[in-house]
C-alpha positions in Angstrom: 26.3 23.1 -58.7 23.8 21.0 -60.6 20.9 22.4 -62.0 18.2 20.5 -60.1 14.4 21.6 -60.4 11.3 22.9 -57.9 9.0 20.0 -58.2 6.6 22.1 -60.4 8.1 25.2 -61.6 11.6 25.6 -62.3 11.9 25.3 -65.8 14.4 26.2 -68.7 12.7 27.9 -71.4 9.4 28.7 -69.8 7.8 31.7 -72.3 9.7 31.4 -75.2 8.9 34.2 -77.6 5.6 35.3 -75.9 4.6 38.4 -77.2 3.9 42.1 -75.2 0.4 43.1 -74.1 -1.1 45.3 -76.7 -2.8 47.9 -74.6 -2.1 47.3 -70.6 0.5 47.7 -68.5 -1.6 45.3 -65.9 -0.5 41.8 -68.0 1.6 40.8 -65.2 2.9 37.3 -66.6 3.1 38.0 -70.5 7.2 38.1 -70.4 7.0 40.1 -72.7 10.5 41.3 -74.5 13.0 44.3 -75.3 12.7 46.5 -77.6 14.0 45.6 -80.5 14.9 42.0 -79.7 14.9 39.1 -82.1 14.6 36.0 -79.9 13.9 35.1 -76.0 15.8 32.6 -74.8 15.1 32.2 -71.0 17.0 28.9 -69.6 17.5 29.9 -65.9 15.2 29.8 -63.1 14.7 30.3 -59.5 13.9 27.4 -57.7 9.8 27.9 -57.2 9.8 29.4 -60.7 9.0 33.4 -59.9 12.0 34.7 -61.7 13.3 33.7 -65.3 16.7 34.7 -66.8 18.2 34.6 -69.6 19.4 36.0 -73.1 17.2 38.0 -75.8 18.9 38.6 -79.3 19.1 42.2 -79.9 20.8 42.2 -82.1 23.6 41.5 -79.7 22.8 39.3 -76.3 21.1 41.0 -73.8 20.8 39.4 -70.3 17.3 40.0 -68.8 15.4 39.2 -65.7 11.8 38.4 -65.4 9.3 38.4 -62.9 6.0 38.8 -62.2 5.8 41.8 -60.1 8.6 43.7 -62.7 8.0 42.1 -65.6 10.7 41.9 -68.3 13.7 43.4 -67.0 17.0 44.1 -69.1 20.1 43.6 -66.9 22.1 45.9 -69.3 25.8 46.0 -69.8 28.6 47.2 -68.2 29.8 51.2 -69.3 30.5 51.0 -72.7 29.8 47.1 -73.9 28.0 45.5 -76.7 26.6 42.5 -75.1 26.0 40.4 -71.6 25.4 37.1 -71.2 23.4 35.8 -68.1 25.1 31.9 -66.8 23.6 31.6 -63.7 21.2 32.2 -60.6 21.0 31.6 -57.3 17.9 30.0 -56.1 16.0 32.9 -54.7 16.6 34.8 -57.9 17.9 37.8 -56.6 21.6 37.2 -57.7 22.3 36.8 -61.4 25.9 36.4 -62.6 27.3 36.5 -66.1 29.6 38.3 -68.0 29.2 41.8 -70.2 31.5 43.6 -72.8 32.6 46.9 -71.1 35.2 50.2 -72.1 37.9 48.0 -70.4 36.8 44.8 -72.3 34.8 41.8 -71.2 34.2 41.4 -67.5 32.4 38.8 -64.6 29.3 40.7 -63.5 27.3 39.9 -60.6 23.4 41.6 -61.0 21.0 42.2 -57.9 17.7 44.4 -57.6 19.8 46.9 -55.1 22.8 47.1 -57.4 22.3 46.1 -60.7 25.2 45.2 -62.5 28.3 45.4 -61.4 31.4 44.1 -62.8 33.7 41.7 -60.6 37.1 43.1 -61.8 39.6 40.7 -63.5 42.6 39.2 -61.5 46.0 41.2 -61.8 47.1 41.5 -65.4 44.0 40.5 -66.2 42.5 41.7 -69.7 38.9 39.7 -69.6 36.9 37.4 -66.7 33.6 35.3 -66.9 31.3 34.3 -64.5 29.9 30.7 -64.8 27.7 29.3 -61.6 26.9 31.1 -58.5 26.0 29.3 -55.3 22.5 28.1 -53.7 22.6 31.5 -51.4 23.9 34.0 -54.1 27.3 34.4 -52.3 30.0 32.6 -53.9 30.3 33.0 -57.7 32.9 31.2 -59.4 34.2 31.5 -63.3 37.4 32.6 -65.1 39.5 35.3 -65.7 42.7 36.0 -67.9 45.9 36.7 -65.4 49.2 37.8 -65.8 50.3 34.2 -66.2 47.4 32.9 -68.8 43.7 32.0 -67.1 42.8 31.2 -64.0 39.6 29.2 -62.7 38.5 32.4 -59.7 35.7 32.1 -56.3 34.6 35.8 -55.4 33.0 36.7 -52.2 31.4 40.3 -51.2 34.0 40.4 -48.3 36.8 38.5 -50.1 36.5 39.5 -54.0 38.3 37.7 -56.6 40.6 35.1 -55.6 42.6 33.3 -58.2 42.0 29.4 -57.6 45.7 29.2 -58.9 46.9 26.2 -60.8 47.9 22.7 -60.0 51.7 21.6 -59.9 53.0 22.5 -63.4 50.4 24.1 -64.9 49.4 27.7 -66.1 45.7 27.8 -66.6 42.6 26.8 -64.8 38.9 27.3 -65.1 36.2 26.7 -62.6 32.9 24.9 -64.6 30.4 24.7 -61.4 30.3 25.5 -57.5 28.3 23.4 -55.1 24.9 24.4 -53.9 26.5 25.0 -50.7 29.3 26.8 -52.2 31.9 25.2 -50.5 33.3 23.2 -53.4 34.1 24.6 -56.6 35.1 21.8 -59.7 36.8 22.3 -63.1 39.7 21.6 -64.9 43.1 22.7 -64.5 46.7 22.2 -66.6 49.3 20.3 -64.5 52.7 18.3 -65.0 51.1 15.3 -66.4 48.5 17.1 -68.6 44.7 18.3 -68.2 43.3 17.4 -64.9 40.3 17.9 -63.6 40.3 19.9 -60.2 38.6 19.9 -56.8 38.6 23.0 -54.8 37.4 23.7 -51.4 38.9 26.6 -48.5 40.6 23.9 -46.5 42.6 22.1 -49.4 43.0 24.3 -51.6 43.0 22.9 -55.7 43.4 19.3 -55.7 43.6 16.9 -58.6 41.5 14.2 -59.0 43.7 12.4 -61.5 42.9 10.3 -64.3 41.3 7.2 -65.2 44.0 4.2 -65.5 45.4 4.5 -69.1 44.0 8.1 -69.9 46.0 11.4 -70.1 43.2 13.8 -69.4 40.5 14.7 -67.0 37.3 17.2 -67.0 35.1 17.6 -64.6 31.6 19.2 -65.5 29.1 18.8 -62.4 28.8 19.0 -58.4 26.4 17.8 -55.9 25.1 19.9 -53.9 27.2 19.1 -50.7 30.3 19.0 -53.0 31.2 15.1 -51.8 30.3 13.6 -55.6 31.9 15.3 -58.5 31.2 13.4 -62.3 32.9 14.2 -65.6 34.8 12.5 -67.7 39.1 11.2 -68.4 40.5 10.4 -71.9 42.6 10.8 -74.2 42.8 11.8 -78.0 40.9 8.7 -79.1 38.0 9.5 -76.9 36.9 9.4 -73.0 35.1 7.9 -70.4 33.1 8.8 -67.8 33.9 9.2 -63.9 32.0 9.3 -60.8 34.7 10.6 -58.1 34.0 10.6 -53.8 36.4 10.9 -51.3 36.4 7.5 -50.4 36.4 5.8 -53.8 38.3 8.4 -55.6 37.9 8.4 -59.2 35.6 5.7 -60.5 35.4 4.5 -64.3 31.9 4.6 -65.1 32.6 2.3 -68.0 30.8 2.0 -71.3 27.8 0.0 -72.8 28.6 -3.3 -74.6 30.0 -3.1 -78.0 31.2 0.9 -77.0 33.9 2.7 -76.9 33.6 5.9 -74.8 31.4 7.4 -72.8 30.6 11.1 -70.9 28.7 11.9 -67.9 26.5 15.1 -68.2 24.9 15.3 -64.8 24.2 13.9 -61.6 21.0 14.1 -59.5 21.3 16.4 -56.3 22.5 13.9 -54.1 25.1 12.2 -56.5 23.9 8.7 -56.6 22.7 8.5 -60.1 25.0 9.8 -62.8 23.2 10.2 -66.4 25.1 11.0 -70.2 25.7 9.0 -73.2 27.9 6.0 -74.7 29.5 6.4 -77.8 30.2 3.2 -80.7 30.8 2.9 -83.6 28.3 5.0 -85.3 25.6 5.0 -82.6 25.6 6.6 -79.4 23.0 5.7 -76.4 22.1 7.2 -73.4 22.6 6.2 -70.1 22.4 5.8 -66.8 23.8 4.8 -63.9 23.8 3.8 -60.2 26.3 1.7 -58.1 24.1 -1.0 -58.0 23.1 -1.3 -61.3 26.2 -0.2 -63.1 25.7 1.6 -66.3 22.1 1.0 -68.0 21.4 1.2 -71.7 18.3 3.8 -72.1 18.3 2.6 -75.7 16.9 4.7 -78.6 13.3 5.9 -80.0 12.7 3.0 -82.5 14.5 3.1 -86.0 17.2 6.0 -84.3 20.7 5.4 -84.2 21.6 8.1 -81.5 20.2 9.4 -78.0 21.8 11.2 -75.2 20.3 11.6 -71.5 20.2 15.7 -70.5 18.4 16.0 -67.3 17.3 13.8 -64.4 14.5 13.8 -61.7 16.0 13.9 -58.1 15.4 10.7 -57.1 16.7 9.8 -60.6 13.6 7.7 -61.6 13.3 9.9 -64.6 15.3 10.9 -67.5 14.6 13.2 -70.6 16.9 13.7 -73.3 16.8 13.5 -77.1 16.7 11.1 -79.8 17.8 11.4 -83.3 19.4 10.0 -86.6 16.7 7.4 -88.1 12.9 6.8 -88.6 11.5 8.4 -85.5 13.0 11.8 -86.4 14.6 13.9 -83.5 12.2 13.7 -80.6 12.7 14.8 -77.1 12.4 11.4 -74.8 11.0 10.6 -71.2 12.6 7.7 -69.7 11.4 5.5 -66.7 12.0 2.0 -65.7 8.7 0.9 -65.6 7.6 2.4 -69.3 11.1 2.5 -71.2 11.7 5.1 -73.7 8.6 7.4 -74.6 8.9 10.0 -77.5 7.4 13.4 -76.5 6.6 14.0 -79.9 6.1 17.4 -81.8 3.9 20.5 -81.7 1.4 20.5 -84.9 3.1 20.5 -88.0 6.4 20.0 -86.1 9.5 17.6 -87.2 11.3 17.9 -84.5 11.5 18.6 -80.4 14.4 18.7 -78.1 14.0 18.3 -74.0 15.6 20.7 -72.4 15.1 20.2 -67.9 12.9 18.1 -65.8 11.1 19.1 -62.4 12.2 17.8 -59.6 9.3 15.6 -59.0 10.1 13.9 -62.9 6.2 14.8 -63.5 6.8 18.2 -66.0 9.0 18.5 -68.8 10.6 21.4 -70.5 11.9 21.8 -74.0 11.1 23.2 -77.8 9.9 22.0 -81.2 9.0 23.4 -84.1 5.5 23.7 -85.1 3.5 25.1 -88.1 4.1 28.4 -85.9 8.0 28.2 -86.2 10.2 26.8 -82.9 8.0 26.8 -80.0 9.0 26.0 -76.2 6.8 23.2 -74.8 5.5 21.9 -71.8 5.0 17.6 -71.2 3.2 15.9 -68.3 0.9 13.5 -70.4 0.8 15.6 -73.6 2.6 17.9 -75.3 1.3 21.3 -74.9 2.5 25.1 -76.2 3.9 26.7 -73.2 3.3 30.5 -74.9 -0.2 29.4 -76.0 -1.0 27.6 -72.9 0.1 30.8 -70.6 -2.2 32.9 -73.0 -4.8 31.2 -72.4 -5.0 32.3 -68.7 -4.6 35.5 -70.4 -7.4 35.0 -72.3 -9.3 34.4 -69.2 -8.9 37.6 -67.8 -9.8 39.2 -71.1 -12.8 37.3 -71.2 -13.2 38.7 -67.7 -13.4 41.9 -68.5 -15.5 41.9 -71.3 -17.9 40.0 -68.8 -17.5 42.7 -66.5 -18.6 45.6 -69.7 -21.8 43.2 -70.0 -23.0 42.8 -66.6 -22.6 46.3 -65.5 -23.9 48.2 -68.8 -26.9 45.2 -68.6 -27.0 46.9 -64.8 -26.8 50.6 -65.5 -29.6 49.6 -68.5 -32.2 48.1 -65.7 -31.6 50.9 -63.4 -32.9 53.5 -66.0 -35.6 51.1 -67.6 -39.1 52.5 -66.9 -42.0 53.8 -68.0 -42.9 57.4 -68.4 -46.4 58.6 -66.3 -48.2 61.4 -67.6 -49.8 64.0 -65.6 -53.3 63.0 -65.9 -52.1 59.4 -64.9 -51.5 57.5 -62.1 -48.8 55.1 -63.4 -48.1 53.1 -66.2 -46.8 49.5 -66.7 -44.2 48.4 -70.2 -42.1 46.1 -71.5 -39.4 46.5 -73.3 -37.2 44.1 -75.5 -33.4 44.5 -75.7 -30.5 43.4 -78.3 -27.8 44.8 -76.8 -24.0 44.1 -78.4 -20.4 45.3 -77.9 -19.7 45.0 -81.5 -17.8 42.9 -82.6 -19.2 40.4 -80.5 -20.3 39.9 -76.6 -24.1 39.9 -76.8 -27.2 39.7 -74.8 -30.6 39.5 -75.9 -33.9 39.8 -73.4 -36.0 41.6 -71.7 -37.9 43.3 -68.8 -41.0 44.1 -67.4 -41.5 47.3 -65.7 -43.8 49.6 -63.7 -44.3 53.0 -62.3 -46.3 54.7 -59.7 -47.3 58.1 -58.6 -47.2 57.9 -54.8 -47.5 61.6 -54.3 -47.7 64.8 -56.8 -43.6 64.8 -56.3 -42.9 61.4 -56.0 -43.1 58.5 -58.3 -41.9 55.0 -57.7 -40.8 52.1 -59.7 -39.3 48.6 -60.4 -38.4 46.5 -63.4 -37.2 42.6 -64.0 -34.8 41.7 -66.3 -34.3 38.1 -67.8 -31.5 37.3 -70.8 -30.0 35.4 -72.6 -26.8 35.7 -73.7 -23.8 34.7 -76.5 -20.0 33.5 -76.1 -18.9 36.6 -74.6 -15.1 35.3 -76.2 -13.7 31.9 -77.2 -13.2 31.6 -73.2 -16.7 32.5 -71.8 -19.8 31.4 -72.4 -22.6 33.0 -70.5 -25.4 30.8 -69.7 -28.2 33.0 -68.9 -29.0 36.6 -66.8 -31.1 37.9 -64.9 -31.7 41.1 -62.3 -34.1 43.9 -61.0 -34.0 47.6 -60.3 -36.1 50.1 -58.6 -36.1 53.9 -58.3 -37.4 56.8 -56.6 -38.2 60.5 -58.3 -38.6 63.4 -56.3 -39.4 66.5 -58.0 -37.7 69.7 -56.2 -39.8 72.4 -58.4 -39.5 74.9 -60.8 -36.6 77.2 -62.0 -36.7 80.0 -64.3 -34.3 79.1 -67.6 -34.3 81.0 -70.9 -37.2 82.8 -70.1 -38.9 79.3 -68.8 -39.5 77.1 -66.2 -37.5 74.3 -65.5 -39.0 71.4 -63.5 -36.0 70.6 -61.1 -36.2 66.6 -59.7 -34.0 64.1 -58.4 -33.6 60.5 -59.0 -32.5 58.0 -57.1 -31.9 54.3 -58.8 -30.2 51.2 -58.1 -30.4 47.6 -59.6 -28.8 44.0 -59.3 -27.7 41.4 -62.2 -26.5 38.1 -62.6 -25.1 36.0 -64.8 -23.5 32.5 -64.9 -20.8 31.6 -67.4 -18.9 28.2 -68.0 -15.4 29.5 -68.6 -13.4 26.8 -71.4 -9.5 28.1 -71.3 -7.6 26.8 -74.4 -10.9 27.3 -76.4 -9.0 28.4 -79.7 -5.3 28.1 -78.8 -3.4 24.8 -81.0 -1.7 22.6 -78.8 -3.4 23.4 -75.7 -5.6 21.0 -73.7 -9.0 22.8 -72.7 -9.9 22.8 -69.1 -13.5 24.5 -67.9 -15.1 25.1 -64.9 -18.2 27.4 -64.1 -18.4 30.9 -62.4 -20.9 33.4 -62.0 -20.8 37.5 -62.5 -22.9 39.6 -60.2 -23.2 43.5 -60.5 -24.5 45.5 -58.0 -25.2 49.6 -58.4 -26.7 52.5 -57.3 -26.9 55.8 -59.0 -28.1 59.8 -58.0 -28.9 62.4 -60.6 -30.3 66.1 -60.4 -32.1 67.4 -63.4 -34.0 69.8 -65.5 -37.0 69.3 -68.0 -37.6 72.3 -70.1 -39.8 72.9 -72.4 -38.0 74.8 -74.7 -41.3 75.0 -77.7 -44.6 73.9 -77.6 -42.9 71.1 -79.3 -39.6 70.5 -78.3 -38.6 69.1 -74.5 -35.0 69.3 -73.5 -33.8 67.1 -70.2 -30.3 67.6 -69.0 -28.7 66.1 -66.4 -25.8 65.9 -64.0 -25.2 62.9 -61.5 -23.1 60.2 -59.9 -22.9 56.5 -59.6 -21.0 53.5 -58.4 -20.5 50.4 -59.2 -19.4 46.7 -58.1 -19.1 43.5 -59.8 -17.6 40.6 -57.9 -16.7 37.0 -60.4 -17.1 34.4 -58.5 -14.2 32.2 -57.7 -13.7 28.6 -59.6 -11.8 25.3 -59.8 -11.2 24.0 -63.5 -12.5 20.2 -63.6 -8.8 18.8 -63.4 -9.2 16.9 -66.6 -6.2 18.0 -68.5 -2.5 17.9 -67.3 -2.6 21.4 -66.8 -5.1 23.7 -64.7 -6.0 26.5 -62.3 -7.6 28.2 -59.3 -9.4 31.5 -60.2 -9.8 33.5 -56.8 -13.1 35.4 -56.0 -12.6 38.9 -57.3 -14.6 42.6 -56.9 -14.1 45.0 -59.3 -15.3 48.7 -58.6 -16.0 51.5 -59.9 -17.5 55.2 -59.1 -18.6 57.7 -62.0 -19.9 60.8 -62.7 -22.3 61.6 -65.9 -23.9 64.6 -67.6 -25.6 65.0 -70.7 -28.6 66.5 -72.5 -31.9 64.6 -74.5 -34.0 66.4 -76.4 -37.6 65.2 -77.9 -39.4 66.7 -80.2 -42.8 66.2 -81.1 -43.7 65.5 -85.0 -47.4 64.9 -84.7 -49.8 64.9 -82.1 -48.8 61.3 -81.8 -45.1 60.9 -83.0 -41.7 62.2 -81.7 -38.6 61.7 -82.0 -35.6 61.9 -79.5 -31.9 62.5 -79.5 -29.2 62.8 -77.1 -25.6 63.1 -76.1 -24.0 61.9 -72.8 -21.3 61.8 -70.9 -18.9 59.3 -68.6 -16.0 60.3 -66.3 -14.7 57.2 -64.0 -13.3 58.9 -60.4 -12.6 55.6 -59.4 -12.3 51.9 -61.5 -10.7 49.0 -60.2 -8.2 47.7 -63.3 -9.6 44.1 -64.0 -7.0 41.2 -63.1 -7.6 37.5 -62.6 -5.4 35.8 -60.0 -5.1 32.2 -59.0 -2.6 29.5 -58.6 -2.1 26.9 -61.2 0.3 23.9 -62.1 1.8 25.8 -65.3 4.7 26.7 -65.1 5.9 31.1 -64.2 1.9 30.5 -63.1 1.5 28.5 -59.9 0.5 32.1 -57.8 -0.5 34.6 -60.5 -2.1 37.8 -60.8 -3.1 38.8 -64.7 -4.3 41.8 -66.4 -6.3 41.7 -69.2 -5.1 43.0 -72.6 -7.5 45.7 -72.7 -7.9 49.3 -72.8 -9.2 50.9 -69.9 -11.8 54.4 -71.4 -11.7 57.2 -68.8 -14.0 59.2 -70.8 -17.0 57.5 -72.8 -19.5 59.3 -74.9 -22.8 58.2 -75.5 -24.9 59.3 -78.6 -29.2 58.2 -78.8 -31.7 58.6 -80.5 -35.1 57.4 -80.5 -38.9 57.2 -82.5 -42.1 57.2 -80.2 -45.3 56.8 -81.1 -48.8 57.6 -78.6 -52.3 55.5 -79.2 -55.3 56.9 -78.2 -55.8 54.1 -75.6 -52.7 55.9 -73.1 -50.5 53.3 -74.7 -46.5 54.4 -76.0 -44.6 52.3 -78.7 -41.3 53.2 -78.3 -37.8 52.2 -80.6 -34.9 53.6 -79.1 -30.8 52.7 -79.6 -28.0 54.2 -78.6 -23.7 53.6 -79.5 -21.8 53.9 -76.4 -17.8 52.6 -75.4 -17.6 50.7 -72.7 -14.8 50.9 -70.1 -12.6 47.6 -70.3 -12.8 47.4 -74.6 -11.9 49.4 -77.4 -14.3 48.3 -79.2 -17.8 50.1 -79.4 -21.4 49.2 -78.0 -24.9 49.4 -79.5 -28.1 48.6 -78.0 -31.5 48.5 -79.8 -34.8 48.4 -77.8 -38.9 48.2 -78.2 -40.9 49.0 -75.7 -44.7 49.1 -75.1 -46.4 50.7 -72.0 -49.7 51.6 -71.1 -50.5 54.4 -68.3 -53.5 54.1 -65.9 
């Protein structure tokens, strides 16, 4: 059957050479590859574009299947081969068919989820078989195998198996090039009496010959519809060919050439038959073509100063044509054809010389191919531009790694305003600070602000408080851009009483926190990627926790004041869902998303008094996630393997993260506390490390 195209997503080389996920197992549409594999070469897909197949070099051909929810899959080979070759899918992607090196040499294979592969046998006295096309449904595969008697075109069935095709009248090979979408007619060539014909099969008729052209000694035919009624190839002899159109009403129909040619070949058809595309050949030149029975055979002409072109895929209405053109001033360049607008050249990636068109959607809108670039051979994607498909699919990537290192900013920002106040002393009643704040995951993603703050004694046991937050903050990564934040927190500490420790009393309390922040971002994807359009739209991060923790001050010297702690908090940060602006060819959707998280922490400060009026501090802490939401972006989009995606960032995710602090403080006789404190901590999402450095000033009352 003809190859036709999903209006947006079925594409033939979508993720060429796109590279594994460095650190996660949760980058669900990076395709990845196989261990040691050269090259990715995916040219088959299902017909809404959710599973890819194809061939990776390694160093041999490995057939592999991809989809989002597996990922890269290798098909394997059959017991004791050296290679497999994937040909064809049906349009669920569930069925793959191909053929595989085995112990008892090369063999058909048909591949599903259930079975993997399994080898369709060869027909009796057979040696070797291949599969070539498989029907719309998965369940009529059609290919070759060596018989007794020399080869034989073969349909296999679960119920019925291999079936030789036989040969027509005279002959003693066949081969079966394509099966109808319907799989009830399968076309190829066959030998007969009077030479190479090509053939016609279907249950009721058996093989039939569809002749020859008047004046030609040979026939091929090379595509289907997909009802089986129009079958197009070509009839020649040794001097060269022409193409056909065949039905059952007008039998075999010389397509004819373009004025001043020779020959001519048909390459495909559009679904239902009625426009045939392929090139004519002269002296010298060749052009492509294409044709309709009311138009006859049209000259698509050639990119200017090029000698050759040649038509390769068409829409299905058959409005539009890609193809190549080559062999003069232009250069080879991939071509979009349309009445209205002629030839277009599709040009190159950067630093490119060359690009090839490889399929077409459907709809004619989005075109598939490959150039080379400054970055070596590249698969591309054209609607109005030419675009990197592997850069273009990173860069939704990218957005869900600039997701998550949003995510380490607002909640660390968070857990910072939930522990930001101002220490009352005894004699006091409360105090009021503020406190300054450079706070960085190095490496970049940085916020700079502030807060004011303020505590209160309510009761001997109880003290209150509350603090406002406002910052500003940098590119968080080439993709986000944070405009500004802002949040609040409050707490309550209850002071349980004493407990003897180390020949001491402990002061036992309990604190309860909790605090809010938000930030809004303008998200660019394709910031940094060549050959990728930018598209941006805003969102907004908003974090949300609440924390509980026991602990013990103890004076452990006249100087020296040691407070450990052991407590619990959770988490939640939801990103706001977002439309990109629609400006480039490409964009997306980004769902609403909530990522959670619930931890336990420990660790022990010390402070240490220098002077009657300077200390210093130290600490150690400790995080343990029982709970944290992996972070994923998910959406629909117009790229292709992308139009309903789910994404994991390409970051680590830290189990365990230590903190280490230390801090100066310095007491004025008017109640009032200068304090500089920092502290290096790793955040959950990043492998990177974090640092904040803060000044604060409060004065008790």
């Amino acid at each position: 059957m003809p190859r036709l195209l999903h209006p947006i997503t079925s594409f033939a080389l979508i993720f060429l050479s796109l590279t594994a996920s460095q650190t996660s197992a949760e980058s669900l549409d990076d395709i990845g590859t196989i261990p040691g594999a050269d090259s990715i070469r995916p040219f088959l897909t299902n017909s809404d574009g959710s599973t890819i197949s194809g061939n990776v070099s390694a160093p041999g051909n490995i057939a592999f299947r991809w989809t989002q929810a597996t990922g890269m899959q290798s098909l394997g080979m059959l017991p004791g081969g050296l290679f497999s070759d994937a040909a064809a899918m049906d349009v669920t992607g569930s069925t793959i068919v191909g053929r595989s090196g085995s112990t008892a040499g090369q063999r058909a294979f048909r591949w599903t989820e259930a079975t993997g592969m399994q080898s369709l046998g060869v027909l009796t006295g057979g040696f070797y078989s291949a599969a070539d096309d498989v029907s719309a449904d998965g369940s009529v595969i059609t290919g070759f195998s060596e018989f007794a008697a020399g080869l034989r075109a073969f349909r296999w069935t679960q119920t019925g198996g291999m079936t030789s095709l036989g040969v027509l009248t005279g002959g003693t090979e066949s081969r079966a090039e394509a099966v109808s979408g319907d799989g009830s007619t399968i076309i190829g060539q066959s030998e007969s009496t009077g030479g190479d014909r090509a053939f016609r099969w279907t249950q009721g008729t058996g093989m039939v010959s569809l002749g020859v052209l008047t004046g030609e000694t040979y026939s091929d035919a090379k595509a289907v519809s997909y009802d089986g009624t129009v079958i197009i190839g070509k009839s020649g002899s040794s001097s060269g060919s022409k193409a056909f159109r065949w039905t059952q009403g007008t039998g075999m129909q010389n397509l004819g050439v373009l004025t001043g040619h020779a020959f001519s070949e048909a390459t495909t058809l559009n679904s239902d038959g009625s426009v045939v595309i392929g090139k004519s050949i002269g002296s010298g030149v060749s052009r492509a073509f294409r044709w309709t029975q009311s138009t006859g055979m049209q000259n698509l002409g050639t990119l200017s100063g090029n000698a050759h072109s040649s038509a390769k895929a068409v829409s299905e209405d058959g409005s539009v044509i890609v193809g190549d053109s080559e062999g003069g001033a232009s250069g080879t360049r991939a071509f979009k054809w349309t009445e209205a607008t002629g030839m277009q050249s599709l040009g190159t990636l950067t630093g490119g010389s060359y690009s090839r068109a490889s399929t077409i959607s459907a709809d004619g809108k989005v075109i598939l191919g490959y150039s080379n670039s400054s970055s070596g051979e590249r698969a591309f994607i054209f609607i109005n531009q030419i675009q990197d498909l592997e850069n273009l699919q990173n860069s939704v990537v990218d957005v869900a790694n600039g997701v998550a290192a949003s995510v380490d900013r607002n909640t660390h920002i968070a857990r910072r305003l939930r522990q930001d106040t101002c220490t009352i002393a005894d004699q006091a009643q409360g105090c009021i600070g503020l406190s300054g704040l450079a706070s960085s995951l190095l490496q970049g993603t940085n916020a700079f602000g502030g807060s004011i703050m303020g505590s209160y004694k309510a009761t001997d046991t109880i003290r209150v408080g509350a603090s406002f937050g406002l910052y500003g903050e940098s590119r968080v990564s080439q993709t986000i851009n944070p405009d500004y934040g802002v949040g609040i927190s409050a707490y309550a500490d209850i002071r349980l009483g004493q407990l003897a420790a180390f020949n001491s009393q402990a002061n036992i309390g309990v604190r309860i926190d909790g605090s809010w922040f938000y930030t809004d971002a303008e998200i660019t994807r394709g910031a940094g990627y060549s050959d990728v359009q930018q598209e941006s739209g805003s969102s907004n991060f908003n974090t949300g926790t609440a924390g509980l923790q026991v602990y013990a001050n103890h004076v452990a010297t006249s100087n020296l004041l040691l407070h450990s702690y052991l407590g619990t908090y959770w988490e939640s940060t939801g990103q706001n869902g977002y439309t990109e602006q629609g400006i480039a060819d490409t964009n997306t959707r980004i769902n609403s998303q909530f990522y959670n998280a619930a931890t336990a922490t420990m660790g022990i400060d010390a402070a240490y008094k220098l002077t009657s009026n300077m200390q210093i501090a130290f600490g150690v802490g400790l995080e343990t996630d029982f709970y944290a939401d992996g972070i994923q972006v998910s959406g629909t989009s117009n790229i292709p393997g992308l139009t309903d995606f789910t994404i994991g960032a390409d970051t680590a995710r830290n189990w365990v993260r230590p903190t280490l602090k230390a801090g100066l403080a310095y007491t004025f006789t008017n109640q009032g506390i200068l304090e500089l404190n920092t502290q290096v901590f790793s955040p959950r999402y990043q492998k990177k490390l974090g640092a904040d450095l803060s000044l604060k000033y409060s004065v008790r009352f």
